[in-house]
N, C-alpha and C positions, 0 to 999 in steps of 0.2 A: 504494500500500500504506500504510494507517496503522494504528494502536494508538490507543485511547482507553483513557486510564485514568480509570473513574467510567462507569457503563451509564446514569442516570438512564431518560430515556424511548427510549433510544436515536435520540433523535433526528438527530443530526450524522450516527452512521453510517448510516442509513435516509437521509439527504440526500445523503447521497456516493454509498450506492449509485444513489438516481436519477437524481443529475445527470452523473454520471461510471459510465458504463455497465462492468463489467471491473473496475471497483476491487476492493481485495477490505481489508476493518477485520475486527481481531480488538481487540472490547471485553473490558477485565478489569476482573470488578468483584466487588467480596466479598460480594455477599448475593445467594446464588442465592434467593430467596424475590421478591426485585426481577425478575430476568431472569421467574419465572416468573409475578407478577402483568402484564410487560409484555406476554407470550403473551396472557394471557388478556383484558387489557384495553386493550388499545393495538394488538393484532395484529403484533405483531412475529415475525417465520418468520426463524430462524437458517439458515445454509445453508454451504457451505465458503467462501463468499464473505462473509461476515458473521458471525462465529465470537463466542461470548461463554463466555469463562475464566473459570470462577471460583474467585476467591482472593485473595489478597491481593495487591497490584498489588506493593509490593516484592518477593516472590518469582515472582510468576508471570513478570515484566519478564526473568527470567532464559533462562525458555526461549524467548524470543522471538529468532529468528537472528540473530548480530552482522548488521550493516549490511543489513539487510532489509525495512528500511521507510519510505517517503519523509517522513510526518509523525508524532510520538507526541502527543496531546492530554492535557493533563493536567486531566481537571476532576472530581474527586473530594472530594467535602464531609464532613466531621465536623460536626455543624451548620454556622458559617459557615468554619472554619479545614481548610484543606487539612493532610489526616492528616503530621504530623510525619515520617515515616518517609519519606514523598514530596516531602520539600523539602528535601533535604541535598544535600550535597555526594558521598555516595556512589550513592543513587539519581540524579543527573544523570550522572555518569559512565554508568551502567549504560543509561538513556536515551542518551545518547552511542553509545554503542557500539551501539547497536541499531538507528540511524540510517543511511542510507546515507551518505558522505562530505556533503554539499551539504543533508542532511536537514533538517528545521526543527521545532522543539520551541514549544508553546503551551501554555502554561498559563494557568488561569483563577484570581484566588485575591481574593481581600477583606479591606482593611483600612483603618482610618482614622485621621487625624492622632494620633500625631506622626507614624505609618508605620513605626512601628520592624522589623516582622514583613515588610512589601514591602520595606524597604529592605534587610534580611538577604537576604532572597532574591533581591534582585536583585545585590548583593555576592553569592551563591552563583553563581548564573546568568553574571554576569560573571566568574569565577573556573574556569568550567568550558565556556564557548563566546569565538568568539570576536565574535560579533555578537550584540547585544541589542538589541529594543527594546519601548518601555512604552506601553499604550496603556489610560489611565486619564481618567476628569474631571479638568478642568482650574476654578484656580482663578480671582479677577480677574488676581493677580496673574502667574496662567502656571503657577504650580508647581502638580504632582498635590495634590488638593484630598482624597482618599481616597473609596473608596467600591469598586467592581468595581474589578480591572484584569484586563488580558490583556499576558502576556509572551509575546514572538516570539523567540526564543536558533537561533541554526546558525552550525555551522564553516564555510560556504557563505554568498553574499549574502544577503540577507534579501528577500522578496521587496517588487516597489512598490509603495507606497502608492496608492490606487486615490478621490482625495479628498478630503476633511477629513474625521477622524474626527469620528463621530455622535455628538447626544446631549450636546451640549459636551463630549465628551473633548478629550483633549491628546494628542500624539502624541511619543514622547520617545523620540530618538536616545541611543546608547553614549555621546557624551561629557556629555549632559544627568545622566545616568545615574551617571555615574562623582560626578559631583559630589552627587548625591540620596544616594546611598550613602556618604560620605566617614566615617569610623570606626566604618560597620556592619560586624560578623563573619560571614565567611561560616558558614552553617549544617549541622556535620558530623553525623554518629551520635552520639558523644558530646558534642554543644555542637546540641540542637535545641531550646532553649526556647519551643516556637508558643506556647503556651497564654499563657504573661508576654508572648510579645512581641503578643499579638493585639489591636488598639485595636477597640471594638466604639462601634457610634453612641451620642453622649448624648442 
């Protein structure tokens, strides 16, 4: 069972559904105009196994049943900066809670030196699971160099590493972590500054 927050082409849930036969995603995304150019252009056929909400992923996150779904995907774009309301500290709670116990939380997001906008958020993420890790470009010197990343958060293991990460990423454990984020604020409802903290490429 997962949630994707952001429908783009839906493509993850169209991969889930073929590669894992029975699964069953329910995509929330706010622009039904998107859901219905993907019908028309991309063939996407909704079904009760493949459900697409639309709305605003902080509210719609509400009716989805406490601990009812094994993964939530978070990849939802405002040009490049994941919409402010989806990266605090009270929308992780609500993702939390809609997790089964062992669930596992992915988010996609982008950002580039100094990192102040990944660092909050991953001081968020650490602040509300108890396992974290980051899976972003790595620099010469090791440390995330900015650019894409993907965060892995659950109150449960995390699952194995399956390689080196592609693409020269870096792959970064909770205590690499603790230290990347060392006097960043976690990001609440009232303290979400995305937009100041977002570094965009020179």
């Amino acid at each position: 069972d997962a949630v994707f927050v952001g429908g783009g082409a839906f493509t993850l849930p169209r991969w889930l559904a073929a590669t894992r036969p029975g699964s069953r995603s329910n995509v929330l995304e706010v622009d039904s105009k998107l859901v219905e150019f993907d019908r028309k252009s991309f063939g996407l056929r909704t079904s009760p196994d493949l459900r697409a909400t639309i709305g605003d992923a902080r509210l719609t996150m509400r009716d989805v049943p406490t601990a009812s779904t094994d993964v939530v995907v978070g990849d939802a774009f405002s040009s490049r900066t994941v919409p402010w309301q989806l990266m605090t500290t009270e929308w992780l709670r609500d993702v939390r809670r809609a997790l089964r116990p062992d669930g596992l939380y992915i988010l996609n997001m982008i950002d580039y030196p100094p990192l102040s906008l990944l660092r909050a958020e991953a001081a968020t993420l650490l602040a509300t699971f108890t396992n974290v890790r980051l899976i972003t470009p790595a620099g010469a010197d090791g440390r995330p160099a900015g650019g894409n990343a993907v965060m892995l958060a659950s109150n449960g293991p995390l699952p194995p590493e399956h390689g080196p990460a592609a693409y020269g990423a870096g792959t970064y454990e909770r205590a690499a972590i603790v230290g990347l984020v060392a006097g960043a604020k976690p990001l609440r409802d009232d303290y979400a500054p995305v937009d100041q903290l977002e570094t965009r490429p020179s």
